[in-house]
C-alpha positions in Angstrom: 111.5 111.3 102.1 109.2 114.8 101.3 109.5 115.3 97.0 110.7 118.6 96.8 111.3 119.9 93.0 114.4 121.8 92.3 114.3 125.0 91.6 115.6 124.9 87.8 112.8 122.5 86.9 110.2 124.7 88.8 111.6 127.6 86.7 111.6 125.7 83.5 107.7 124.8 84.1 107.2 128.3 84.9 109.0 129.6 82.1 107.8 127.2 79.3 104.5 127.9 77.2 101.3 126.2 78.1 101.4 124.0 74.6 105.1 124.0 73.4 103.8 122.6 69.8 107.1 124.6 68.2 109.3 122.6 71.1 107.5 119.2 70.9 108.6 117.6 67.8 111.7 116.5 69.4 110.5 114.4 72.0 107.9 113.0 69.0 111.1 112.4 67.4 112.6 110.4 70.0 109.8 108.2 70.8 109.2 107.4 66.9 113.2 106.1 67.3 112.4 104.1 69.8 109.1 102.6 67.9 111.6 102.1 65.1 114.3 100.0 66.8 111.7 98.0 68.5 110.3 96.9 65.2 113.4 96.6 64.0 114.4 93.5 66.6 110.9 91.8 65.4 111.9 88.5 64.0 115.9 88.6 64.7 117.6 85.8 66.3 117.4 86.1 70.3 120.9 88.1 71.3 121.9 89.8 68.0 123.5 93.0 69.0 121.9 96.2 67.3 122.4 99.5 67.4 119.6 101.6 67.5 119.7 104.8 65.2 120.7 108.1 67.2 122.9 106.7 69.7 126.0 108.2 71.0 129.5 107.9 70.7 130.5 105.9 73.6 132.1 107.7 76.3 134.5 105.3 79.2 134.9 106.8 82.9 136.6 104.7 85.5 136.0 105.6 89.2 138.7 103.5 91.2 138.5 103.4 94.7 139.1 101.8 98.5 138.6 102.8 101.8 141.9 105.2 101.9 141.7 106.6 98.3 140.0 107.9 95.3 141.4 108.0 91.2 138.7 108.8 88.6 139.7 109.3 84.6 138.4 109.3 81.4 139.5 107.2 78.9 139.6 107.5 75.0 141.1 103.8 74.6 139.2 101.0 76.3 142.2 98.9 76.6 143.9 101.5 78.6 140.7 101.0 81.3 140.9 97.4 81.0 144.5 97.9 81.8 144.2 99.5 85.0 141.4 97.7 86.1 143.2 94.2 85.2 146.0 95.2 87.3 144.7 96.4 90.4 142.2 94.0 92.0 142.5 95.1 95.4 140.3 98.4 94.2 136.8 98.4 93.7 135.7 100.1 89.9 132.9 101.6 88.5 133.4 101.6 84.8 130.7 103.7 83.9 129.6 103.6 80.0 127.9 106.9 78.6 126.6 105.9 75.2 126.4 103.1 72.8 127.5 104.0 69.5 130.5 101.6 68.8 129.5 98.3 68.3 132.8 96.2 68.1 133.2 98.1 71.6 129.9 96.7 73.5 130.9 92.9 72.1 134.6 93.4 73.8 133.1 94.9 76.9 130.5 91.9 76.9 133.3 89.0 76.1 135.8 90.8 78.9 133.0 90.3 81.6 131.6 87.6 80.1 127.5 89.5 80.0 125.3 87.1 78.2 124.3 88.2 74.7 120.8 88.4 76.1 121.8 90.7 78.5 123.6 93.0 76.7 120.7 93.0 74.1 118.8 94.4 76.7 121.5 96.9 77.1 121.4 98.2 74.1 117.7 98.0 73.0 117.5 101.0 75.7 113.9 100.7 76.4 113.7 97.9 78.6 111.2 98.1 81.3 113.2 97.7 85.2 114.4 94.0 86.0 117.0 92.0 87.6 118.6 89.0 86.7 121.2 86.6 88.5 124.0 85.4 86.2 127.0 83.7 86.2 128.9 83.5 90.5 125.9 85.0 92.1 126.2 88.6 90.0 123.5 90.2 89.3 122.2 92.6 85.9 119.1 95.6 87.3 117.8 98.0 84.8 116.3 101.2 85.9 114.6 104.1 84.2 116.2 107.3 85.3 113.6 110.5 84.7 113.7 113.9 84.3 110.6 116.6 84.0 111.9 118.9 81.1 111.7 121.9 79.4 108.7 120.7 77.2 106.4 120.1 80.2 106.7 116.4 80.1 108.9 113.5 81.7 111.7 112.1 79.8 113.8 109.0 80.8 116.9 107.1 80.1 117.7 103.6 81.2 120.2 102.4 83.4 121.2 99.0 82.9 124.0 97.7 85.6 126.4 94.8 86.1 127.5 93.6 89.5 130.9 91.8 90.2 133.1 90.4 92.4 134.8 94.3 92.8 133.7 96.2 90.3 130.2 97.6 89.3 129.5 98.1 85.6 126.9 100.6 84.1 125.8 101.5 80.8 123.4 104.5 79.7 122.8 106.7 76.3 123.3 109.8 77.7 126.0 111.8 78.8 124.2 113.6 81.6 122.5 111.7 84.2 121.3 112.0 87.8 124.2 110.0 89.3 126.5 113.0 90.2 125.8 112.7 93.5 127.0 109.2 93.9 130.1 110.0 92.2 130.5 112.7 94.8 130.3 110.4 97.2 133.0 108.1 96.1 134.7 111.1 96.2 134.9 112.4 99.6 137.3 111.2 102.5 134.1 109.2 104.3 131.7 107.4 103.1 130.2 103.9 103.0 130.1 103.3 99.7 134.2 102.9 99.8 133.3 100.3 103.4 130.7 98.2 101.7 131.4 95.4 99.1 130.2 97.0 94.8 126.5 95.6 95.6 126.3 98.5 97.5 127.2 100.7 94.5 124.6 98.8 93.0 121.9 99.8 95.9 123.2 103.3 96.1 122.3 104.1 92.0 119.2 102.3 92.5 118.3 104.5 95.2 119.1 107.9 93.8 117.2 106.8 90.3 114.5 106.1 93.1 114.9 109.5 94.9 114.9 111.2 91.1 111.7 110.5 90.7 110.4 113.0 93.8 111.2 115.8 91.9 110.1 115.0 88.9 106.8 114.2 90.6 106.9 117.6 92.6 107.1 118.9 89.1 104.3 117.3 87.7 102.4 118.4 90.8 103.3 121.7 90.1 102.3 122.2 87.1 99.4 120.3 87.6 97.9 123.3 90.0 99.0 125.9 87.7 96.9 124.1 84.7 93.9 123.8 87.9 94.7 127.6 88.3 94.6 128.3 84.5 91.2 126.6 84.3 89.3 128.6 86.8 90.8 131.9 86.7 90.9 131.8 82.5 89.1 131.1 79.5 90.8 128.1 78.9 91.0 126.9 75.4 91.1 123.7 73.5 95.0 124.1 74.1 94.7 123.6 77.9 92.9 120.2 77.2 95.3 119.1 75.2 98.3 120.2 77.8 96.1 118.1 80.3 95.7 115.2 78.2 99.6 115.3 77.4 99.7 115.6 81.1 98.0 112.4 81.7 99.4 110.1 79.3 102.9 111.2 80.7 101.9 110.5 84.4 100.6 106.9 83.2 103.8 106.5 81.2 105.8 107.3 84.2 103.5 104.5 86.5 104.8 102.0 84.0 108.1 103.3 85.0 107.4 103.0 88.7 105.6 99.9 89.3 108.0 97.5 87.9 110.9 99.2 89.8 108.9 98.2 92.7 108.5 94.7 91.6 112.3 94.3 90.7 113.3 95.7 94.4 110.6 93.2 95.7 112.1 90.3 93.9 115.9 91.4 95.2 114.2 91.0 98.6 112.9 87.5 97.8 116.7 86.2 96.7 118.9 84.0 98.6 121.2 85.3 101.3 124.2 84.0 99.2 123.2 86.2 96.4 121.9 89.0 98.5 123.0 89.2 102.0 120.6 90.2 104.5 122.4 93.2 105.6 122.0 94.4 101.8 118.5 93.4 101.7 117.9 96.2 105.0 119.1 98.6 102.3 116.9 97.8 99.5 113.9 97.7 101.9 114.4 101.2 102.1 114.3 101.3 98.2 111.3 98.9 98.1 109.9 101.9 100.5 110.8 104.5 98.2 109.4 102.8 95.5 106.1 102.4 96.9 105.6 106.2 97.7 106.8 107.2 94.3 103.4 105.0 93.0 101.3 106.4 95.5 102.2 109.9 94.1 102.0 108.5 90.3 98.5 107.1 91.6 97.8 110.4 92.8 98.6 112.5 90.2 96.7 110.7 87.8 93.6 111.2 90.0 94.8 115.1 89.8 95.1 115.5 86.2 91.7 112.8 85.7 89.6 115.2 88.1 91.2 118.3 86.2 89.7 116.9 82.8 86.1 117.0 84.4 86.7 120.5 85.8 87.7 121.3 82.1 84.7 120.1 80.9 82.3 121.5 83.7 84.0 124.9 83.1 82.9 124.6 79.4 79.5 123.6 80.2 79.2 126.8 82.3 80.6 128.9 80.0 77.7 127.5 77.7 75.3 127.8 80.5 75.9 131.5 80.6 75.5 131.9 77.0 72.4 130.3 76.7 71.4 132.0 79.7 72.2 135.2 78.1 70.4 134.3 74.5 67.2 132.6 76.4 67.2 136.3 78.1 67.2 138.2 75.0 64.7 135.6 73.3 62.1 136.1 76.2 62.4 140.1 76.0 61.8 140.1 72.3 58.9 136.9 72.1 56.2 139.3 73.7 57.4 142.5 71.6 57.7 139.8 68.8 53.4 139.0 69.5 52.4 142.9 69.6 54.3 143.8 66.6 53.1 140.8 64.7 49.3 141.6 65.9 49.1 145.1 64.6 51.1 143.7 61.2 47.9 141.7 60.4 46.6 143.5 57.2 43.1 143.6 58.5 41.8 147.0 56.3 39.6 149.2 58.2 37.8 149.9 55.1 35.9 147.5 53.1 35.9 148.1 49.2 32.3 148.8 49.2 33.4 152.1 51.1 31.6 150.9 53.9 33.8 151.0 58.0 35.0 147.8 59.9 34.9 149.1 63.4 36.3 146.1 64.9 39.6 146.1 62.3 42.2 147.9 64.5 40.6 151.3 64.7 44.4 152.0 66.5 45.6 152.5 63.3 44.2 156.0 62.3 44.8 157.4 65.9 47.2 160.1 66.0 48.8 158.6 69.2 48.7 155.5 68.2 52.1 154.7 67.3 53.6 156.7 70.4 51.3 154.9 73.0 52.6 151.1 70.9 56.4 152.2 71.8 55.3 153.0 75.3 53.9 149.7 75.6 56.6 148.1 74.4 58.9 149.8 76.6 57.0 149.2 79.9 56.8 145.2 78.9 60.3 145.5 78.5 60.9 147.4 81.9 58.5 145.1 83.8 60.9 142.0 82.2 64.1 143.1 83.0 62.4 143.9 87.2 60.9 140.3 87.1 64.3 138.9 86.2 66.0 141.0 88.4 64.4 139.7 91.2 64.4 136.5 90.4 68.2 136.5 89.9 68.6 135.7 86.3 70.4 138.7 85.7 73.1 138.1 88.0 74.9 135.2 90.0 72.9 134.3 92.4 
């Protein structure tokens, strides 16, 4: 697959300011949320349900479907969903769960198919690293971070945690928007293999597009990472820059730890049994495992980019400092010479002694009439004769 950015990100990078520090705060914001809750779990008992400040009202979407046909609704009352989907087993379900604000709701959903409490811990702790688990008849729980370059110049993410069944396939996230439309419009249309295969092929299908998310994001990042290489050599580049770059870089490691264990979860799918994972599945995840792989190479990549751009940062500054000193060391060897023959003839050595006799050897220069004329010429031609010997040695230009 060749990582192509879309164009709204590309425009949003173009648009945004090198260091957004009015914009940033949010995303500080965020991540000091996240610190919180994380603390907050510190010492509880293993499987008490929490929810983490900020979240969402929960929002239930049911996409019901089979090889012939298609229904898709949103409900307000989760026992209307669990309705339907009670009485028609012959359809396959995705009950998709957009936030996590209602916790009497995620305890139902977990008792009505029967999650662990670990599990759904997991769920709701939102900042799980990517992972799959086998539970109850051979179902299995996968968590993937789904990413998105923003506005602010750096990568965001939302986890996706999902629940496989015997015909259904349950996801949670805490976000309303995701990267999954084009699954749903999938489901949608008259033909298409997701409505042929059993719901672990749901399952593969988000997987993959989280996967094939993270091209763009990384065509982003690649971007922006030549506009920043741009910015350094055709600029001035400011303390700012280095700090966009160093923001840069801790983003692009942050997004490896996304990466890398999605990799190592889709490597551990390929290791299961047949009678959890059948082999024709597994030719699908290999292609995810493949995905995967490239994805770190780019990550890998990029934080070469952004390392090497640091060390062009630095070697610009040194020039820049190179051609100031050049510039001062110039100046300082035009004036030390001046500096010596106006400092000789300011030695008050008196031609006359006080017993009115004449000290011919006391700077008999200074009672010439020409004498300070034929100084400045002096002067002037050591100045000339500097400025020709640097000329054409090249200290006065580039070469």
């Amino acid at each position: 697959m060749e990582p192509s950015a879309s164009s709204a990100v590309d425009s949003a990078a173009d648009t945004a300011p090198l260091h957004p520090d009015d914009e940033k705060h949010n995303s500080i914001a965020d991540r000091a949320d996240t610190r919180l809750a994380r603390e907050a779990h510190v010492g509880q008992r293993p499987g008490t349900l929490t929810i983490r400040a900020g979240a969402m009202t929960p929002r239930l979407f049911l996409l019901s479907y089979d090889e012939g046909s298609c229904t898709e609704q949103e409900y307000s009352d989760y026992d209307e969903l669990w309705r339907f989907f009670s009485t028609h087993p012959e359809l396959r379900h995705w009950i998709d769960v957009r936030g996590y604000n209602n916790l009497p709701l995620m305890e139902r959903i977990m008792q009505d198919f029967d999650l662990h409490p670990l599990q759904m811990e997991d769920v709701l702790g939102d900042y799980q690293r990517a992972k799959v688990d086998v539970f109850g008849d051979n179902r299995l729980f996968l968590v993937s971070r789904m990413t998105e370059f923003t506005k602010l110049l750096e990568i965001d993410d939302d986890q996706l945690s999902i629940f496989t069944g015997p015909n259904y396939v349950l996801t949670f996230q805490d976000d309303y928007n995701d990267c999954l439309d084009t699954v749903r419009q999938r489901i949608r249309s008259g033909y298409s293999q997701i409505k042929r295969k059993p719901p672990l092929y749901l399952a593969y299908a988000l997987t993959d597009v989280v996967l094939d998310q993270y091209y763009p994001t990384m065509a982003a990042i690649g971007d922006y990472v030549e506009r920043l290489e741009d910015r350094i050599l055709q600029d001035r580049p400011d303390r700012r820059v280095l700090s966009r770059i160093l923001r840069m870089k801790k983003d692009i490691i942050r997004f490896r730890r996304f990466v890398y264990p999605e990799r190592e979860k889709i490597a551990e799918i390929l290791r299961m049994p047949d009678d959890v994972v059948p082999e024709e599945m597994k030719v699908y995840f290999r292609d995810c495992y493949d995905h995967a792989i490239q994805a770190l190479d780019l990550a890998e990549s990029y934080r070469e980019s952004v390392t090497s751009l640091v060390e062009l940062f630095m070697s610009n500054q040194s020039n820049r400092m190179n051609e100031v000193m050049k510039v001062l060391t110039i100046i300082s060897s035009i004036f030390i010479p001046l500096s010596f023959v106006v400092g000789l003839y300011g030695m008050n050595f008196q031609r006359e002694n006080p017993h009115g006799g004449i000290n011919y050897l006391n700077m008999p220069e200074l009672y010439s009439p020409w004498g300070y004329p034929i100084l400045l010429a002096i002067l002037a031609v050591i100045v000339m004769f500097q400025l020709l010997y640097f000329y054409r040695k090249g200290w006065l230009t580039n070469r």
